[in-house]
Every structure is written in C-alpha cells, then in structure tokens.
C-alpha positions as a Python dict, from the first residue, in 0.01 Angstrom:
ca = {
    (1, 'X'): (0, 0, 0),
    (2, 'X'): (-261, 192, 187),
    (3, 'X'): (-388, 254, 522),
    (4, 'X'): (-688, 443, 685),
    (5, 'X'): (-956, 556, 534),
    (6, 'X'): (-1089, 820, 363),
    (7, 'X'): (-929, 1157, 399),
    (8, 'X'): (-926, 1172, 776),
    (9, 'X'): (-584, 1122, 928),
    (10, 'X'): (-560, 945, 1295),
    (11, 'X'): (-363, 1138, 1548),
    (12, 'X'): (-50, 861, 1557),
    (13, 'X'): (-35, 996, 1157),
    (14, 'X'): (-27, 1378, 1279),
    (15, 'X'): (229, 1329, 1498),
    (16, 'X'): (476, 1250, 1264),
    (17, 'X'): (474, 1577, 1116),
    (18, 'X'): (591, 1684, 1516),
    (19, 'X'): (836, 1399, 1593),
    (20, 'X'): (919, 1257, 1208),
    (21, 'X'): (1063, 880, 1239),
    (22, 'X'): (955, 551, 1313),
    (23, 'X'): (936, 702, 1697),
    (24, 'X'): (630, 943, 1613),
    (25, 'X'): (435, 608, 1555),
    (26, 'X'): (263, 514, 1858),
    (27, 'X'): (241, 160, 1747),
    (28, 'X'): (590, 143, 1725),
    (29, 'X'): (689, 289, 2037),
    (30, 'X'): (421, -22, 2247),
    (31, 'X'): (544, -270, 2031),
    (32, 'X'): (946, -136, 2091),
    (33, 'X'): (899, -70, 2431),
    (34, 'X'): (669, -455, 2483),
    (35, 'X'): (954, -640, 2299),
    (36, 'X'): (1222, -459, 2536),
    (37, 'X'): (1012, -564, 2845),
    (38, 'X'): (1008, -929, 2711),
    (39, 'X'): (1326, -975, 2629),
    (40, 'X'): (1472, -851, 3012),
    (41, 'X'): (1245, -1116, 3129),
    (42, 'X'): (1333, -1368, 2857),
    (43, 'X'): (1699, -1322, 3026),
    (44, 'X'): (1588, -1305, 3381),
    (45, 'X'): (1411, -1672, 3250),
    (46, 'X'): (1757, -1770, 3100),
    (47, 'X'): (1953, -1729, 3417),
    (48, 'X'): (1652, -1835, 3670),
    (49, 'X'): (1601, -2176, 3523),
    (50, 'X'): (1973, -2320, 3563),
    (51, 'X'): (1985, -2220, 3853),
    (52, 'X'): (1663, -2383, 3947),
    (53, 'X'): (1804, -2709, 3828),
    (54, 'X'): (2135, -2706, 3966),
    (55, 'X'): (2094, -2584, 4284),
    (56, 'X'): (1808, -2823, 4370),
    (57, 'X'): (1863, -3204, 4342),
    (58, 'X'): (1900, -3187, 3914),
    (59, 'X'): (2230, -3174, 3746),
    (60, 'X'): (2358, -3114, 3368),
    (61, 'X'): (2203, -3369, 3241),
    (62, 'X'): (1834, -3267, 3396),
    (63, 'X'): (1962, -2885, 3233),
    (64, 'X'): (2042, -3002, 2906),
    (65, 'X'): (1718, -3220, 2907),
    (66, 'X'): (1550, -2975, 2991),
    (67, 'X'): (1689, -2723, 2754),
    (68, 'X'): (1596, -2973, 2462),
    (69, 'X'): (1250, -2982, 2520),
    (70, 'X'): (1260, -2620, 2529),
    (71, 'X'): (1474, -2576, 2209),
    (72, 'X'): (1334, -2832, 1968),
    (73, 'X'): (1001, -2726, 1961),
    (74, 'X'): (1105, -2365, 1919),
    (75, 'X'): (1299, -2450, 1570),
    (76, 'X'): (1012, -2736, 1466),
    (77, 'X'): (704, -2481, 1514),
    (78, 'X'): (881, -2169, 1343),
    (79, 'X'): (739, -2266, 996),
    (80, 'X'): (379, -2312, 1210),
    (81, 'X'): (456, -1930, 1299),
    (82, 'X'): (509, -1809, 1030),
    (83, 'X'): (219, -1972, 828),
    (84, 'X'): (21, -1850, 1140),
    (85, 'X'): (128, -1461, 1086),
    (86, 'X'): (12, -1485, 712),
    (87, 'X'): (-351, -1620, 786),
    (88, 'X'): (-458, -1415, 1118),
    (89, 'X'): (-240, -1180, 1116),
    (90, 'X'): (123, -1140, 1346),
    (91, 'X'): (-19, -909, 1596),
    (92, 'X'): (-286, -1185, 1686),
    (93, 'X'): (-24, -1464, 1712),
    (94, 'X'): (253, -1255, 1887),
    (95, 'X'): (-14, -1177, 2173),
    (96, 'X'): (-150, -1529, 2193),
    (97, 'X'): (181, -1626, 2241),
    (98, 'X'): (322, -1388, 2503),
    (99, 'X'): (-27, -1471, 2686),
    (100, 'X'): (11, -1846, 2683),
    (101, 'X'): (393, -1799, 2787),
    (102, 'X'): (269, -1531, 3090),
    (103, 'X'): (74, -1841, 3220),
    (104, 'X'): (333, -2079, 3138),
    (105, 'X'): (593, -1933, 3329),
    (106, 'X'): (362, -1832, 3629),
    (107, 'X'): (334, -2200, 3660),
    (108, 'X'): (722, -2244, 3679),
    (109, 'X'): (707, -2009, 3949),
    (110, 'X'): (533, -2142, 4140),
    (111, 'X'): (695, -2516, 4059),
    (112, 'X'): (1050, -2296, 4196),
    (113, 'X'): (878, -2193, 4513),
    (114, 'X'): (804, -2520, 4593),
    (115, 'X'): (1156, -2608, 4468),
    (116, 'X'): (1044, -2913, 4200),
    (117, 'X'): (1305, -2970, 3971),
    (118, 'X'): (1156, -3309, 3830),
    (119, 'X'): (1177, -3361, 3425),
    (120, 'X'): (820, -3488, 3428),
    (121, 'X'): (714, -3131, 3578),
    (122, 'X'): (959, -2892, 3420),
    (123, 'X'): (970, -3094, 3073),
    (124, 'X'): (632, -3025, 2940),
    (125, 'X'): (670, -2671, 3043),
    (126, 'X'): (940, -2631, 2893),
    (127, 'X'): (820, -2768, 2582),
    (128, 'X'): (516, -2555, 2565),
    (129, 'X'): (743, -2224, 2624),
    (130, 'X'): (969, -2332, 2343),
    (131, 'X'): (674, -2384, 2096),
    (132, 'X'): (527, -2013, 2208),
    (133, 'X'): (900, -1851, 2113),
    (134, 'X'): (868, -2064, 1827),
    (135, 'X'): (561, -1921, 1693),
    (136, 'X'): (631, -1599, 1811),
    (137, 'X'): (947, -1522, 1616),
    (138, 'X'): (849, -1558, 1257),
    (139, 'X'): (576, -1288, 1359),
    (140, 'X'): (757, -1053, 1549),
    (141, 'X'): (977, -1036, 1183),
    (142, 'X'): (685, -973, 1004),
    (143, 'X'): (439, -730, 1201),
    (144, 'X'): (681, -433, 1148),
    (145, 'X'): (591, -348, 775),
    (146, 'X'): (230, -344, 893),
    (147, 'X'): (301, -112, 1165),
    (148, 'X'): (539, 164, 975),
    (149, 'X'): (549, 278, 595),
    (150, 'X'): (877, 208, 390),
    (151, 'X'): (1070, 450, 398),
    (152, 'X'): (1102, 414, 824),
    (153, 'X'): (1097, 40, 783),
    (154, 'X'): (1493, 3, 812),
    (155, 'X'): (1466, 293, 1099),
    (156, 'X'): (1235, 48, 1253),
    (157, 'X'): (1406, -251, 1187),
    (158, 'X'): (1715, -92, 1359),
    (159, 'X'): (1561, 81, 1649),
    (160, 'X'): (1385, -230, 1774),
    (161, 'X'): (1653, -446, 1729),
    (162, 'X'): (1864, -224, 1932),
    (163, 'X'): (1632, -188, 2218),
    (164, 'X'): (1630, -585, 2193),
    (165, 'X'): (2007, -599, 2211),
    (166, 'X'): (1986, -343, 2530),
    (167, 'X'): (1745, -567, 2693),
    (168, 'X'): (1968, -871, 2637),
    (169, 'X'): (2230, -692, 2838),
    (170, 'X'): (2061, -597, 3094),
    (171, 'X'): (1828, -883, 3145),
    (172, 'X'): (2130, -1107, 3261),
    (173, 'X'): (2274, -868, 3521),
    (174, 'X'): (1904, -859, 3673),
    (175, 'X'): (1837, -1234, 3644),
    (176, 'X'): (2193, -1302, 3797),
    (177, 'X'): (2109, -1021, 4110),
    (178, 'X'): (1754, -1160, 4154),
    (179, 'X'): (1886, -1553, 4147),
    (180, 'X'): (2147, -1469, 4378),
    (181, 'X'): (2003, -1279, 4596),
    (182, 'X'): (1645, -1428, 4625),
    (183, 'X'): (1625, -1722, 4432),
    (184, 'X'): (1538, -1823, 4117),
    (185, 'X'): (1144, -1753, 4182),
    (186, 'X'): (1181, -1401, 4117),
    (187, 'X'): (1336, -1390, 3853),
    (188, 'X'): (1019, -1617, 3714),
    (189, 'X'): (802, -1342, 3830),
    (190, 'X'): (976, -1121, 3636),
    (191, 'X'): (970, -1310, 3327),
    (192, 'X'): (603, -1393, 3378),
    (193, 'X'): (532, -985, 3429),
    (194, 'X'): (731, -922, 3149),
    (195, 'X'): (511, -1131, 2896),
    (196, 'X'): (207, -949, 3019),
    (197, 'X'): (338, -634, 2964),
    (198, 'X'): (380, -693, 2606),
    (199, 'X'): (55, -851, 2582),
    (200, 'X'): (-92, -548, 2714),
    (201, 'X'): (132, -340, 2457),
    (202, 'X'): (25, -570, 2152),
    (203, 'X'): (-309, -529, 2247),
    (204, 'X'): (-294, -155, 2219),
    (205, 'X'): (-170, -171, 1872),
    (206, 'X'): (-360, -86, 1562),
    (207, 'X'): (-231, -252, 1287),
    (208, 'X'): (-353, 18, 1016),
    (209, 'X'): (-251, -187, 735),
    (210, 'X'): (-100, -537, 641),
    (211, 'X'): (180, -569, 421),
    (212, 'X'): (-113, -734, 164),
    (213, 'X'): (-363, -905, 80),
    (214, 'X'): (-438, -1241, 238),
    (215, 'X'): (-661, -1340, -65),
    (216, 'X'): (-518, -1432, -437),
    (217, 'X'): (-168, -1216, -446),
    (218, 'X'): (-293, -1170, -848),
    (219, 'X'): (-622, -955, -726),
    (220, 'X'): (-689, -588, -759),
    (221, 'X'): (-583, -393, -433),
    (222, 'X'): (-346, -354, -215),
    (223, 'X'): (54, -437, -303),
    (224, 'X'): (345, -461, -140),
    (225, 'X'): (643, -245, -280),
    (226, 'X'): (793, -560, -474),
    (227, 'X'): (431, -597, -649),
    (228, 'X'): (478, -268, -777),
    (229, 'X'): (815, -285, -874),
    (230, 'X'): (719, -556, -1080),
    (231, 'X'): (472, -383, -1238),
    (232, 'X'): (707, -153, -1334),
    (233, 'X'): (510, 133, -1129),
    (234, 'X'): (601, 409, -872),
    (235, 'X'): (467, 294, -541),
    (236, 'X'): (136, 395, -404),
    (237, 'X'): (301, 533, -95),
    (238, 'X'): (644, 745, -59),
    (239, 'X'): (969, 598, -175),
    (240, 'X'): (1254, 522, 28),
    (241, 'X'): (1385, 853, 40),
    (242, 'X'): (999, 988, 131),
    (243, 'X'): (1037, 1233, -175),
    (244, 'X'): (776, 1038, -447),
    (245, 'X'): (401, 1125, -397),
    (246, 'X'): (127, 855, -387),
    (247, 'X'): (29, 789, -751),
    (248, 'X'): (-268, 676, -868),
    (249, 'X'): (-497, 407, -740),
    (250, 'X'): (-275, 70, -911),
    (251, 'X'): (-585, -159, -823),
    (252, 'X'): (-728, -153, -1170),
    (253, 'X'): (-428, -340, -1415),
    (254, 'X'): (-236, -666, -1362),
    (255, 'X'): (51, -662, -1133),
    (256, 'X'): (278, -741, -1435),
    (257, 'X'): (111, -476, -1681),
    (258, 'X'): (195, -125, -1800),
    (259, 'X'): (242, 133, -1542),
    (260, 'X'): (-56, 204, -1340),
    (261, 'X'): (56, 548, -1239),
    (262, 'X'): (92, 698, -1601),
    (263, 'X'): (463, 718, -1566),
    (264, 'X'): (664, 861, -1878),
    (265, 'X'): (871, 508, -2124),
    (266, 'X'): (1198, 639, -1977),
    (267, 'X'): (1118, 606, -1629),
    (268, 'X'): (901, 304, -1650),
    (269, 'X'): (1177, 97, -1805),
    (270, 'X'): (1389, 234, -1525),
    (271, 'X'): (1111, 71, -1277),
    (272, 'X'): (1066, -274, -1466),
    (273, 'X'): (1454, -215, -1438),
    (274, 'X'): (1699, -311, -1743),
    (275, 'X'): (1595, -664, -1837),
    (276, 'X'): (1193, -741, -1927),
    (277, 'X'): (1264, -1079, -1810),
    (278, 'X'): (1381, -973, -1455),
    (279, 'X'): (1017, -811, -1434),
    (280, 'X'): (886, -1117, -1594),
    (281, 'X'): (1079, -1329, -1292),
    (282, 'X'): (974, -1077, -1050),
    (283, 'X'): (575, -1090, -1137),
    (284, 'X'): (608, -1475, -1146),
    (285, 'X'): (750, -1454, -828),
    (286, 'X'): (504, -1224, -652),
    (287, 'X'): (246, -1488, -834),
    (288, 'X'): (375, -1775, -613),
    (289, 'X'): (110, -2006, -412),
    (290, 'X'): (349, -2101, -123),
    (291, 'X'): (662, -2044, 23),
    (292, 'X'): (817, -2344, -151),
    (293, 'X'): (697, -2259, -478),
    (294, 'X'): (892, -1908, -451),
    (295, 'X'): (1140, -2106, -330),
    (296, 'X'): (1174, -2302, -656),
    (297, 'X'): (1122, -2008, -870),
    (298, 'X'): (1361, -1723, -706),
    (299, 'X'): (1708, -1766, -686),
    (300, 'X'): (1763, -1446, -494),
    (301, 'X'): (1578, -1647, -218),
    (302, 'X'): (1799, -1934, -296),
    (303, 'X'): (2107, -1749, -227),
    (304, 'X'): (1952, -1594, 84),
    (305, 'X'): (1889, -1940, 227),
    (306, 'X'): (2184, -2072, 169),
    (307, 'X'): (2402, -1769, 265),
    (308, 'X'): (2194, -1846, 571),
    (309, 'X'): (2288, -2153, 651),
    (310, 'X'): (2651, -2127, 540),
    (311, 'X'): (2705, -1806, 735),
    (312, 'X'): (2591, -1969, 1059),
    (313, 'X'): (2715, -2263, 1017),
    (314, 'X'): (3089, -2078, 1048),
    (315, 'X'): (2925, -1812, 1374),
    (316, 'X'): (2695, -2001, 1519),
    (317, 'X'): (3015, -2228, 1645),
    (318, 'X'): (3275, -1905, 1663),
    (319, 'X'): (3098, -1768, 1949),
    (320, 'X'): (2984, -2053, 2150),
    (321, 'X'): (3280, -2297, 2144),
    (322, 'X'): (3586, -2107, 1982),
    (323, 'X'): (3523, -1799, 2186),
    (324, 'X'): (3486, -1958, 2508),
    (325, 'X'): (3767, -2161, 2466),
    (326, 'X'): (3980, -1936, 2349),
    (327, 'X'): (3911, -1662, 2650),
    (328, 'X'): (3933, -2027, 2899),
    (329, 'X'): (4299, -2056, 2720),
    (330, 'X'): (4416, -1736, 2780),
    (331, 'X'): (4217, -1506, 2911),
    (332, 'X'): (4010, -1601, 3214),
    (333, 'X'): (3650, -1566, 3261),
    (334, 'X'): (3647, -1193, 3328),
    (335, 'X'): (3782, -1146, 3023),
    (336, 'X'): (3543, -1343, 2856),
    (337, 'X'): (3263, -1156, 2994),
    (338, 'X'): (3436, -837, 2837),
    (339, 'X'): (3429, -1001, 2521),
    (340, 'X'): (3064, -1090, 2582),
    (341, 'X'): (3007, -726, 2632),
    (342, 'X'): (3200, -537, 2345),
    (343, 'X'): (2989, -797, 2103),
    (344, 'X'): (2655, -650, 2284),
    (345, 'X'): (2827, -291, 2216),
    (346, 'X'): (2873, -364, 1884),
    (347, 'X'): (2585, -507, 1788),
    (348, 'X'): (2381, -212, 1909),
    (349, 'X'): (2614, 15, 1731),
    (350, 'X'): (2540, -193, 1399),
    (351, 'X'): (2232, -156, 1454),
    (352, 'X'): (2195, 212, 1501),
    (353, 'X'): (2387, 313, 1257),
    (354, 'X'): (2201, 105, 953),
    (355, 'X'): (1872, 334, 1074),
    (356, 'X'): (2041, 581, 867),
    (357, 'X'): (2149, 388, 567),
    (358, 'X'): (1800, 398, 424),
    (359, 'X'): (1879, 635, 146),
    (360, 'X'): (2178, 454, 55),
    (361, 'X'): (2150, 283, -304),
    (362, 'X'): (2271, -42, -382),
    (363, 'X'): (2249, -135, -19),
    (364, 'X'): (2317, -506, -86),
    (365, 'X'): (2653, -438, -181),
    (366, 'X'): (2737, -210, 177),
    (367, 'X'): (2562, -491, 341),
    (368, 'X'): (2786, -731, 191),
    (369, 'X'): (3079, -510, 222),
    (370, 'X'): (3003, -507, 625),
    (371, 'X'): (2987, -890, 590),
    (372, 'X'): (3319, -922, 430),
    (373, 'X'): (3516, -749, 718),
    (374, 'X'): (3352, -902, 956),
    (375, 'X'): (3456, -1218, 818),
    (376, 'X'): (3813, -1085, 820),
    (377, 'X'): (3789, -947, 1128),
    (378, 'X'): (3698, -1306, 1266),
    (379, 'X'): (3985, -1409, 1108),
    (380, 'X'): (4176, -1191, 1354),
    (381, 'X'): (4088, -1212, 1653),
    (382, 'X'): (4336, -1462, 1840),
    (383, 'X'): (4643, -1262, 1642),
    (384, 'X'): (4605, -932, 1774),
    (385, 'X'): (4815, -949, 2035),
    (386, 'X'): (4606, -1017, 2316),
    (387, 'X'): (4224, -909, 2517),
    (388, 'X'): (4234, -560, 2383),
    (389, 'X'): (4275, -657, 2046),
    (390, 'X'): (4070, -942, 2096),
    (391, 'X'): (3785, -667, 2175),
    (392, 'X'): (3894, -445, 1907),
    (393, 'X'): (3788, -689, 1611),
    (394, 'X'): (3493, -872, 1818),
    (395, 'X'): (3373, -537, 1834),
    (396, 'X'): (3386, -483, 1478),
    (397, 'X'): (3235, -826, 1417),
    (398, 'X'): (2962, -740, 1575),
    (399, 'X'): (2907, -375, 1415),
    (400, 'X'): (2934, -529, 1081),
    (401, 'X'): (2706, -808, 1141),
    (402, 'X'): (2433, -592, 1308),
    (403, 'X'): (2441, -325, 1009),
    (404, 'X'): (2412, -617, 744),
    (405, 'X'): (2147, -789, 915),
    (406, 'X'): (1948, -507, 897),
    (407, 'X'): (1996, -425, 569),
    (408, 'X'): (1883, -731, 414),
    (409, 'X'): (1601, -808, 659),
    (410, 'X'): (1470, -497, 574),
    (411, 'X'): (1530, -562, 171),
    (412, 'X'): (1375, -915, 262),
    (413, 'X'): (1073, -732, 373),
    (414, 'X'): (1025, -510, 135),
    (415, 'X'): (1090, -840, -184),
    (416, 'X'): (891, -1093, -9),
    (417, 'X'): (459, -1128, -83),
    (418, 'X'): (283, -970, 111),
    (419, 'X'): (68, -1320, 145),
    (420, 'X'): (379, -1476, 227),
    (421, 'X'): (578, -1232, 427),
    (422, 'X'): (527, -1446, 696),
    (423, 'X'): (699, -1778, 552),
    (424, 'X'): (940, -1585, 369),
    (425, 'X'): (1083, -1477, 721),
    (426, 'X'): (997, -1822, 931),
    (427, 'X'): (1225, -2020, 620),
    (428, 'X'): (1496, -1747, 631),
    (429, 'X'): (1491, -1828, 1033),
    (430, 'X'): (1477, -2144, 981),
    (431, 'X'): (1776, -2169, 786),
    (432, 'X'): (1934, -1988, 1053),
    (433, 'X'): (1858, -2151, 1347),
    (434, 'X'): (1874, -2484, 1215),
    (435, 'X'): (2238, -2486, 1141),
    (436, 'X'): (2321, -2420, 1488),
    (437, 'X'): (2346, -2738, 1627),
    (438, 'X'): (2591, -2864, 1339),
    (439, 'X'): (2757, -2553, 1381),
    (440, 'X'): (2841, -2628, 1727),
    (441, 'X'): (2873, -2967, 1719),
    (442, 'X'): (3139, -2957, 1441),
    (443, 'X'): (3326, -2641, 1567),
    (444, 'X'): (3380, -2906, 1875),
    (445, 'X'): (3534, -3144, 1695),
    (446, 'X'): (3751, -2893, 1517),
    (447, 'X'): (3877, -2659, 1836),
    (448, 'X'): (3954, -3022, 2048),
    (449, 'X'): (4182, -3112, 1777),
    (450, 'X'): (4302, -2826, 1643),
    (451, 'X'): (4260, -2575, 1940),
    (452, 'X'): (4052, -2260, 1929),
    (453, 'X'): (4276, -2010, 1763),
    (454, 'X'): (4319, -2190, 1420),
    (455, 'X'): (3878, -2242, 1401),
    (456, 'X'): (3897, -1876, 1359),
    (457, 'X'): (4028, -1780, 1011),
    (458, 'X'): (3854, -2117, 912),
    (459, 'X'): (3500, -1964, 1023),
    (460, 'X'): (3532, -1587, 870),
    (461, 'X'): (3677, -1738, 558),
    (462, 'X'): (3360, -1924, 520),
    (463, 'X'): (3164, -1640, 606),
    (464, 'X'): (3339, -1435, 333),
    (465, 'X'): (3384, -1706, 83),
    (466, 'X'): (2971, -1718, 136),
    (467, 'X'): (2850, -1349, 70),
    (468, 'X'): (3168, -1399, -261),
    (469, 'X'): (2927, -1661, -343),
    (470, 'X'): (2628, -1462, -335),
    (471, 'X'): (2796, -1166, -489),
    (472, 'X'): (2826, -1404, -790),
    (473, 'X'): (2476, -1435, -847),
    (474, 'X'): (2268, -1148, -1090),
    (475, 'X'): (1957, -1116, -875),
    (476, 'X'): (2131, -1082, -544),
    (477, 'X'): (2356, -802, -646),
    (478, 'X'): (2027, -607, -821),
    (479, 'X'): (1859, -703, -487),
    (480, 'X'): (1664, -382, -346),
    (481, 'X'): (1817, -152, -640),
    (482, 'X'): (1468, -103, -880),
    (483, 'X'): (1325, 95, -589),
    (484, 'X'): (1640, 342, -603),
    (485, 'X'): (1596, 312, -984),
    (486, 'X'): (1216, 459, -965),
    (487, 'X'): (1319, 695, -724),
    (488, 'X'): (1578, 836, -961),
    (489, 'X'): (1383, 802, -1235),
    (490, 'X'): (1117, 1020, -1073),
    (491, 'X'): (1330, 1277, -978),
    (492, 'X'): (1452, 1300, -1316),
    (493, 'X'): (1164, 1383, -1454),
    (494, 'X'): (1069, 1808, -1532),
    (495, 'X'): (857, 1935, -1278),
}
C-alpha cells in the first residue's frame, strides 16, 4: 500500500519520528478521542432511556418494545454498513451516521422534556438510531487500516478499543448521576453532544490511504498486505516488525505472479509460504467478487464465522443470564456490580497488553491459547470459593478475551480484500451479534432448570471445544504466519 504523494511528507508523518506509535498519528488520536466521546454518550443514552420509560406512564413491556425496534434494525442493516464502507468509503458513512444520530437523539430530548413516552413517538426513533449503530459498526472496524500503516495496526486496534472500554465505564456512572439527579433529558443532551463531537472529529480526518482499491481487486496498484503475500512479495510498506524497506513499485505483474520486488528463490518461497497451492488459494481468494464468494472459497473465513457464532453462542448467555443469576443467588447486587467492573478491568487490560504482541509470530496460536483459558476460566467461576474468586477468573476471562480479540481482528484486517474489508468485518459481526438472542434465550432455559452454576463449565467448554475445532483446520493455524515468514526471510538475507 501507499499513501501521499510524491516525496513530500505531511506533518502527521513527521511526527512520528517525535512520538513513534499509532499516537503520533493525528488521525488516530480524533478518531480515538471521537469514538471515546461517543461511546460516554452511547451509555449516558443506555441509562437515560429506561428511565424515561419507566418512570413516566410506560412499563417493561413499552422498554422491551422499545428496545426491539432499536436492536433489530441495528443487526439487519450491519451487512448495509459494511457494503456502504467498501463503496464510499468508512469515514463518509461513520460521519453520516453519528450526524443523523446527533439529530435523532436531539429529538428524544426534547420528546423527555415534554415527558412522551408513547411507542408511536419513541418507536420510530428508536428504529432510526438502531439502523445508524447498525451502519456505523461495520465501518468503524474497517476505517483503522486506512488511517495507520501495519505494523501500528494491532497498536491501534488495542488502543482504541481500550479507550472504548474506558468510556463504557464511565458513561454509566454519568448517565446514572445525570438521570438521577436531573432527569433523563440530560443525559440525552449528552448523548446528542457526544455524536457531534465525533462528527466534528471524523470530519477532521484525512484518510491518506484506503486499505485498496475499490475498482477490479485483479488491477495494477495498490494492495493490501494479503495481496502481496499472495504474490509471494515483500510488502510495499514496512513489515510488522517496521524493519523491511518499501520495495519496488508491485503495480506492474499479476497479484499471483513472480515476485515483484526482485526477491532472491529462497525467500520468495518463504513468502508464497510452503505449499504453491496455499498461494494459489490465497490469490483466488483475494480474486473474489463478493463477500459470499470468499465465503465459499476460504475456509479460514469459514472457521472464523463459525468460531463466531459458536463462541457467542456459549458468552453471549454467560454474562447476561448465568452471571446475573448467579451474583442474585449468592452474592447480592453489589457484588454483581463488582463483577461488572473487574470484567471492564480486564478487558482493558487485554486490550493493552495485545498492543505489544505485534512482533509476536504465530499469533493465532497465543490468540487461541488466551481463548482456551478463558474458556477454562469460565468453567470456574462459581467453584472458587466465593466473590473474590469469582473476580479472580472473570477477570481473567476478560483479559484473555480482550487480547484474542485483538489479535485476530487485526489478522482479519490485514487477510481480508481490500475491496471487501468492509463485508469481511460486517459478516464476522454479523455472526456475532446474531447469535445473541439464541444465546440468551437458551442459556434461560438451561440456568431455570439447571441453575446458574452448572451453565458455566457447559459455556467455556464450548468455547474451548470451538477454538480445538479451529485449531484443527490447516489455514487457520498458518493464519497471519507468511508475513512473519517474509520478514524472516528478509532478514536472512546478506546485507
């Protein structure tokens, strides 16, 4: 990939030399520092609105009405969003949506100051802010490799995440003061605010380069790292590590050709990596016309999908039935809280500390090694003896599960298109966030009858018996590792 032009470097590239990181990017830091805005207000929005409803004339039935409008348009449109990123581009549908949503939830506002709490009013606007979050999440996945090179990606990918995770702890404590204390309309104004301060941060940001071309993925040009892994070539900008120089211009030969960069045999067959059919999969791959057709053709993003879905489908109902039942049983609702809060601890921890796993080979593997104890440590939290132990292993849940995450949305970044980076992430989502209502629905059925303590070891041994599963497959394990394999290669060579 390229960016710029020319020779000339912009001043947001000379700072990195000062402040090196994904911080010395001045794009970054608006779009970091926008998404941590939104997502206090998001919460301020998430603690406003019940309380809108319930202490008006609505009940929980108006709530959970209300909450379905809002919810199934955000999981319906996320394939919408994500087609959206890959034709105009994420930053252009991230701020359309955080400006429609501004407006949106001015209007709610105002509906709160003059204390309606009717479906027919609240229901459409509900609706309309669920199909902005829906559009606006595929994006927000896909406008980071546009905004930093690869080897701060994961950096990135961390960083934000964990500014995310600190705004979803302390957007609750300032919904609940604002609600309590002045009502819910507020914390609406807060919310509203919030989405046009990242509008006004999005608009700032100059997306130097896209992750590639929206045109034919087989044309000269610009290619994402995965194109030029499966050409078997060193990539046009620095490697993971930030150690291999930008080789020659690849435009002129096919993406599955010889090596564009003049590379020595040894260290080209280390790109194309130890099987000519795994580059010939590969190129077909980067070849594909549509999300489904890579589908069809990749099983690595087979085994993604469905790792998805299975892995959720065991946490999705772990933390929002068995959890709350369990701390109900015999805890008490402070406790709960603390549990709340050492999974928000975690999480950020997670986070943080996969920013520095970016020189890490075989990161797959660490990934899925992080998975695996979460998945045991799931299995242990109502048998460690009470709340402290309880908060010992959700903590470590949650620092496993924020490390993995990163690592293989970051890999995911780096595999998918470039032309469809943005439907590679809306289908991984969607796999996600579509299991949840199963999840929760059957983890329901399962703690009434069984109680909350057994759902446990059930739910991390599906989690673990899931990442076994993908362990088992070729082009999962070998996921990420030809980049490493260049790098080495590289460095091998005599200076």
């Amino acid at each position: 990939m390229s960016g710029g032009s020319g020779g000339q470097r912009s001043p947001r590239r000379r700072s990195a030399g000062l402040r090196p990181g994904p911080l010395a990017n001045a794009d970054f830091r608006l779009l970091s520092s926008g998404q941590l805005t939104s997502t206090i207000g998001d919460f301020c929005y998430a603690v406003a609105l019940p309380w809108l409803i319930l202490s008006t004339h609505g009940g929980p039935v108006l709530l959970g009405t209300v909450l379905a409008c809002y919810g199934v348009p955000r999981t319906v449109l996320i394939p919408v969003g994500g087609i959206l990123a890959d034709k105009v581009g994420p930053r252009t549908v991230m701020l359309a949506a955080d400006i429609a949503r501004c407006v949106l939830v001015t209007a709610l506002a105002v509906l709160a100051a003059r204390r309606t709490d009717s479906l027919a009013m609240l229901g459409p606007i509900a609706a309309l802010l669920g199909a902005g979050e829906g559009v606006f999440l595929p994006a927000s996945y896909t406008i980071m490799p546009a905004i930093l090179e690869s080897d701060q990606l994961q950096a990135g990918n961390a960083l934000s995440t964990a500014m995310v995770q600190t705004g979803s702890l302390a957007g609750p404590v300032l919904g609940g003061l604002l609600a309590s204390t002045a009502g819910p309309v507020p914390a609406f104004t807060v919310d509203a605010a919030s989405f046009a301060t990242s509008a006004a941060a999005l608009a700032l940001i100059s997306t130097r380069r896209r992750p590639a071309p929206t045109a034919d993925p087989g044309e000269p040009g610009e290619r994402s790292m995965a194109e030029e892994r499966a050409a078997g070539s060193a990539p046009g900008v620095a490697d993971p590590a930030g150690t291999v120089p930008a080789g020659p211009d690849p435009a002129g030969p096919d993406p599955a050709g010889p090596d564009p960069a003049g590379t020595e045999p040894a260290v080209a067959a280390a790109a194309a990596g130890p099987v000519p059919a795994a580059q010939t999969a590969r190129a077909a791959e980067q070849a594909a016309p549509s999300v489904w057709a890579l589908l069809r053709r990749s099983r690595l993003l087979q085994t993604i999908v469905a790792v998805c879905v299975a892995a959720n489908l065991a946490s999705g109902g772990t933390f929002e039935v068995a959890l709350p039942a369990l701390a109900h049983e015999r805890f008490g609702a402070a406790a709960y809280g603390a549990l709340i809060a050492c999974f928000g601890a975690g999480a950020v921890i997670g986070t943080l500390a996969a920013s520095r796993a970016s020189g890490l080979r075989r990161q797959v593997l660490i990934a899925c090694g992080a998975f695996l104890i979460e998945g045991a440590a799931i299995c242990l939290v109502p048998f460690l003896g009470g709340l402290a132990g309880a908060c010992a292993a959700i903590l470590l849940v949650a620092i496993c599960n924020g490390f993995g995450n990163i690592v293989v949305i970051t890999l995911l970044q780096q595999w998918a298109p470039g032309h469809l980076l943005g439907r590679v992430m809306s289908l991984v989502m969607l796999a996600s966030m579509g299991s949840f209502p199963a999840s929760v629905a059957v983890s329901g059925v399962l703690v009434r009858h069984l109680g909350p303590a057994p759902f446990f070891p059930v739910a991390g041994i599906v989690l673990a018996v899931s990442v076994l599963g993908a362990l088992s497959q070729r082009e999962f394990r070998d996921f990420g590792v030809t980049a490493a394999d260049v790098q080495g290669g590289l460095r091998a060579e005599p200076a």
